[in-house]
N, C-alpha and C positions, 0 to 999 in steps of 0.2 A: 574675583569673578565667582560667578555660583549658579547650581545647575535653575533652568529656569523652564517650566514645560510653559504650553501655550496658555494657558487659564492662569498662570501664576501662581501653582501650586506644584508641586510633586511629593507623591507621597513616600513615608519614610519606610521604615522596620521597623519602631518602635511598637509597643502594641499602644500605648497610649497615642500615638500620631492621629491626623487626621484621614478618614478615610476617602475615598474619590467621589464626588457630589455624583449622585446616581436622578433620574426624571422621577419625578412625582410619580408617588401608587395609581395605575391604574391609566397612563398615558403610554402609548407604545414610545418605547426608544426608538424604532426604523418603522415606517410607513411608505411603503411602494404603493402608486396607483398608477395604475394606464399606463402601465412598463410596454415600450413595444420598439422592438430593436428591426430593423430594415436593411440587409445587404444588398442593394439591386433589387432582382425582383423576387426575391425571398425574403417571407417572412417570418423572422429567423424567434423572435420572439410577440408574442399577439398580446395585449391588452392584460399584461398579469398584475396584478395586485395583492396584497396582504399584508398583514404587519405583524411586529413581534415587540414583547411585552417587555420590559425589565427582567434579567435574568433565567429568562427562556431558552430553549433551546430546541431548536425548531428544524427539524431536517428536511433535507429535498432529496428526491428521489425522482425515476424517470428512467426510460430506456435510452440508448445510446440516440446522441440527436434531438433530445426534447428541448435544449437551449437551456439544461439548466447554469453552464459555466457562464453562459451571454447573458443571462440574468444577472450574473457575479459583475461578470464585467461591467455591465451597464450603470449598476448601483456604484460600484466604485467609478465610475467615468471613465474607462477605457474604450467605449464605445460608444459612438453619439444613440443617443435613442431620446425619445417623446414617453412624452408621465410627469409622474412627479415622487423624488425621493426626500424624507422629511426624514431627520437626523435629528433627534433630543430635540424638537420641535423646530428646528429649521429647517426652512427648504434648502438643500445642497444639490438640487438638480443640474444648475448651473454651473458651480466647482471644479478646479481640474483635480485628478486624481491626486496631487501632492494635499490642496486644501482641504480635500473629503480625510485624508489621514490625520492633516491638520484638528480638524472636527472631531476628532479620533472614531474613525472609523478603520479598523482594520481588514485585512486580507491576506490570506497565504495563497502560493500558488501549488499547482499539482506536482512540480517538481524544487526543492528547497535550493534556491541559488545563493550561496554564503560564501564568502573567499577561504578559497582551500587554505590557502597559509598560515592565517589568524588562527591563533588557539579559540578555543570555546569561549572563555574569558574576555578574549581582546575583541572575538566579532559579537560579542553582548555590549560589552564598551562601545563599540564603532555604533551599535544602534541607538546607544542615549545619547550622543554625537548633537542630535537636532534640540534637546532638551538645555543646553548648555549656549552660555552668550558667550560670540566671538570678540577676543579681544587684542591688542597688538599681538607681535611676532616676540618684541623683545620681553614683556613681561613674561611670556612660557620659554625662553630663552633661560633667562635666569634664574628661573624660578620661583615667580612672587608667592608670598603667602595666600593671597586670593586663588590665584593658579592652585597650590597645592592643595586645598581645602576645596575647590572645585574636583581635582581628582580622585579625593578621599571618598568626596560625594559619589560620585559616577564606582568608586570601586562598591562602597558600600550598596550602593542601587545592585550591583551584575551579584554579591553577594546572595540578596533578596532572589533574583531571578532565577539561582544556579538552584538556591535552597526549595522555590517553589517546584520547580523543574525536575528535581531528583538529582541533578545533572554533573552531584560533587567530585564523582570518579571521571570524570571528563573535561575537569576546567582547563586542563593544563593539556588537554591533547591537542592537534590540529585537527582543523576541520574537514581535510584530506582524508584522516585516519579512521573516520568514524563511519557507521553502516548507515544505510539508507533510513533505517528509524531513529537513531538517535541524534543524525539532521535534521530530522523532519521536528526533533522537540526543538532542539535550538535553533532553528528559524521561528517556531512557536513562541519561545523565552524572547527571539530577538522584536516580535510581533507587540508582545506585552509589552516591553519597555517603552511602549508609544502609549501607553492605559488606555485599551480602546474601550470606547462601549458598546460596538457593537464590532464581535469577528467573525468574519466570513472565511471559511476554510473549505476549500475544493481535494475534496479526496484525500483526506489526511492518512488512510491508510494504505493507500494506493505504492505498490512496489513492496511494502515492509513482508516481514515475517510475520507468520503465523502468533507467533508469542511476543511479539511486536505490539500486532494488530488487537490482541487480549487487552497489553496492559494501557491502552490508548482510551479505551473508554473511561475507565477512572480517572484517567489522568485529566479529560478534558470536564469531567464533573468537579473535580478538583479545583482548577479552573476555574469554573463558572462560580463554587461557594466562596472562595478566596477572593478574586475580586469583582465580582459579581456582574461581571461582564454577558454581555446575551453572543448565543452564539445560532447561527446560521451556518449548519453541514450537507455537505454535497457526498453524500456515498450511496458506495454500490455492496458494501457490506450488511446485510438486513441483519444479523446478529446482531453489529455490532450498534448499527443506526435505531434499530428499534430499544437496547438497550439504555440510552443514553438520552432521545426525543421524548420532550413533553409532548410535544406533537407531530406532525409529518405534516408536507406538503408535496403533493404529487404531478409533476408535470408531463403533460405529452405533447408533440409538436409543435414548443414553444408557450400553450396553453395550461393553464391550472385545470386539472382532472377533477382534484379532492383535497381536503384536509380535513385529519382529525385525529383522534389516539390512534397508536401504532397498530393496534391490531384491528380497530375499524379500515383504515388504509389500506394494509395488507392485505384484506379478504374481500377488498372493492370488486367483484369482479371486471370493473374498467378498465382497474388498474393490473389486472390479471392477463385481460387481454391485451394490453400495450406492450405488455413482457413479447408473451409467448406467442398471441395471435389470437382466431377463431376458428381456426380449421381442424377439427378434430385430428386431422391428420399428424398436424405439425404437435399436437400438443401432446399426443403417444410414440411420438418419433422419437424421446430419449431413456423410454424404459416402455415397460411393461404395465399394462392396466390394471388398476383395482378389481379386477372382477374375471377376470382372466389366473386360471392357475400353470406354475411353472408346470414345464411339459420335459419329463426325464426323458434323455438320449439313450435311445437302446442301444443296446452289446451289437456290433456287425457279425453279421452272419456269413458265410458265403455262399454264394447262390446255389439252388438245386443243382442248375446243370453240372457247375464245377465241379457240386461234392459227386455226383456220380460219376463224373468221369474220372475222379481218382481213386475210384473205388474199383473201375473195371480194369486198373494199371493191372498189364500182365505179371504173374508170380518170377517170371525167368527175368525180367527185368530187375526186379530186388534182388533176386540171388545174383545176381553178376555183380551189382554196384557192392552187395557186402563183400564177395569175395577179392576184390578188386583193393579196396580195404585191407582185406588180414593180406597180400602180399606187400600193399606198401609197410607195411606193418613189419613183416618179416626184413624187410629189403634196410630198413632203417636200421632194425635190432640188429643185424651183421654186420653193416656197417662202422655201426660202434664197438663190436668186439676187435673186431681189424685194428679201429685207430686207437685201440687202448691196449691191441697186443703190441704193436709197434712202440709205444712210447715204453715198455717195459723189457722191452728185450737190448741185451748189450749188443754195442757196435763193435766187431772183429776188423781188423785191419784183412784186407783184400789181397790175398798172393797173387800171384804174375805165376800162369801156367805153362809149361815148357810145350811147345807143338810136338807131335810126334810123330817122325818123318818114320815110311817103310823102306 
C-alpha cells in the first residue's frame, strides 16, 4: 500500500523530487464573482468579486460585521450563496466543502480544533490519513511490507511538516500541552498536509501573544516561498496584515470598498470612516486633537474665604491646645519612671503587725 493524494502525486523532501503542478503565469488560482450570501432577509454578503494570482497574498480587512468570514465560508461551501467560484480553473461552485478540499483548497478556522490527546506527530499523521489508500484489516494486523513502507511514508511526510513548521521541540508533546499559538501552527502544519493551492486563514493571530503574533508573519511568508501556495488573510492586526499583503482588499457591509497596496488602502478615507465613523465627535472621543495643546493641572489652592478664616483663629485657642500637649507629655514621662522604679526595687517579705490594745 502507498501513500496516494488525489492527482496521483505527492510530494517528497528530496530536493531533487518533484515539485507541486502550480496554474500557468498569469491566470488567477481563485476567481470569486457575484459572491452574494442571503440569510432571510439579510444580506449578509452583496455581489463581491475578485481574484488572486499564483503565490499572492492578499488580505481582507473590514470592520466587525462586513461578512468578511461569510465570504470564507461561502468560497469553501459552508454556506449556500449565488456567484461563482473558479479553483485552478474549475468551477467549484457546486462542491461540498470535503470536494473544495479535495481540489485543494484549504481553510483554517478562528479557533484551532486538534485532538488534545494526539502528540503533535500523530495529529500531522492523522491529517495525511486521506492521502493514503484503504486496505484490509488483516494486512495492518500483521504487518505487511506495503503497510510498513506506507508508514515510513506518512512519517517521512510529518518529518517535512514538523521541519517546515519550526515545530521540532513539540513533536513529541500533546496537543493539550501546547499554548494557543503553537496550535494555531500545527493546525497550519496539519492544513499543508492537504498541498493546498489556495489557503484561506480567518484570524491566524487572533488570541496569541504578543511575540506569537511578531513571529507569524514570517512564518506565513515562509510558507507561501516554500510551497508556493496563495494565501487569503482575514485580520484585524494592521501591523501585522499590512506587513505581509501584496495587496488588501477591503470590505464593508458585506460589500468590496477597495483594493490596492497596503498603504493606498489604509489612507482610503472610506475605509477610515468604516472604522471609526463621521462624526467628528466620535472620532476625538479616544484622545486628544492634533491641534489642541495638553493643558497642566494646577496646584489646589484653598479658597480665600477659608484661608482667612484661619487666619482670624483666636491666639488663646493655640495656647491651650499646645499647653494641653506638654501635660500629656509630662503625665506619660512619670508614668514611665514609676513602671521602671518598681521593676528594680526588691520584694520584702510582708510582717503581720501586732494591734495595740489600751
Amino acid at each position: 500500500m502507498s501513500p496516494e493524494s488525489t492527482n496521483g502525486r505527492r510530494p517528497s523532501g528530496d530536493k531533487g523530487a518533484e515539485t507541486a503542478p502550480q496554474p500557468p503565469p498569469g491566470r488567477p488560482v481563485l476567481e470569486v464573482s457575484g459572491l452574494t450570501v442571503r440569510f432571510g432577509g439579510v444580506l449578509a454578503v452583496d455581489d463581491v468579486s475578485f481574484d488572486l494570482q499564483p503565490g499572492e497574498i492578499l488580505g481582507v480587512i473590514g470592520p466587525n460585521g462586513a461578512g468578511k468570514t461569510t465570504v470564507f465560508d461561502a468560497i469553501s461551501g459552508f454556506v449556500p450563496s449565488r456567484g461563482r467560484v473558479t479553483l485552478d480553473g474549475h468551477d467549484i461552485s457546486g462542491y461540498s466543502p470535503e470536494k473544495r478540499s479535495r481540489a485543494r483548497l484549504g481553510r483554517s478556522f478562528q479557533d484551532a480544533r486538534l485532538f488534545p490527546s494526539l502528540t503533535v506527530g500523530e495529529a500531522l499523521a492523522v491529517a495525511l490519513e486521506r492521502h493514503m489508500r484503504a486496505h484490509d484489516a488483516v494486512s495492518t494486523a500483521i504487518g505487511a511490507p506495503w503497510v510498513r513502507r506506507a508508514e515510513k511514508k506518512v512519517a517521512a511526510r510529518v518529518d517535512e511538516l514538523v521541519e517546515l513548521m519550526g515545530l521540532g521541540a513539540f513533536r513529541d508533546k500533546f496537543v493539550s500541552e501546547l499554548s494557543t499559538g503553537s496550535r494555531r501552527i500545527v493546525d497550519l502544519a496539519a492544513i499543508l498536509a492537504h498541498e493546498p493551492l489556495v489557503l484561506l486563514l480567518d484570524e491566524p493571530s487572533s488570541g496569541i501573544a504578543q511575540r506569537e503574533t511578531e513571529a507569524l508573519g514570517p512564518l506565513l511568508q515562509h510558507i507561501r516561498q516554500q510551497t508556493g501556495a496563495s494565501l487569503l488573510v482575514i485580520e484585524h492586526d494592521m501591523p501585522l496584515i499590512t506587513s505581509i499583503s501584496d495587496e488588501i482588499l477591503a470590505l464593508e457591509t458585506g460589500a468590496v470598498l477597495t483594493r490596492g497596496k497596503p498603504d493606498e488602502v489604509l489612507s482610503d478615507p472610506r475605509l477610515v470612516a468604516a472604522y471609526l465613523g463621521t462624526d467628528q465627535a466620535v472620532l476625538e472621543r479616544s484622545g486628544m486633537r492634533t491641534d489642541q495643546k495638553p493643558v497642566r493641572a494646577a496646584a489646589k489652592r484653598p479658597p480665600v474665604g477659608k484661608k482667612k478664616a484661619a487666619a482670624k483663629k483666636p491666639a488663646a485657642a493655640k495656647k491651650a491646645v499646645s499647653q494641653k500637649a506638654v501635660t500629656v507629655k509630662k503625665v506619660a514621662k512619670t508614668t514611665a519612671k514609676k513602671a521602671a522604679a518598681s521593676k528594680t526595687m526588691p520584694s520584702r517579705p510582708i510582717k503581720a503587725t501586732r494591734k495595740r490594745t489600751s
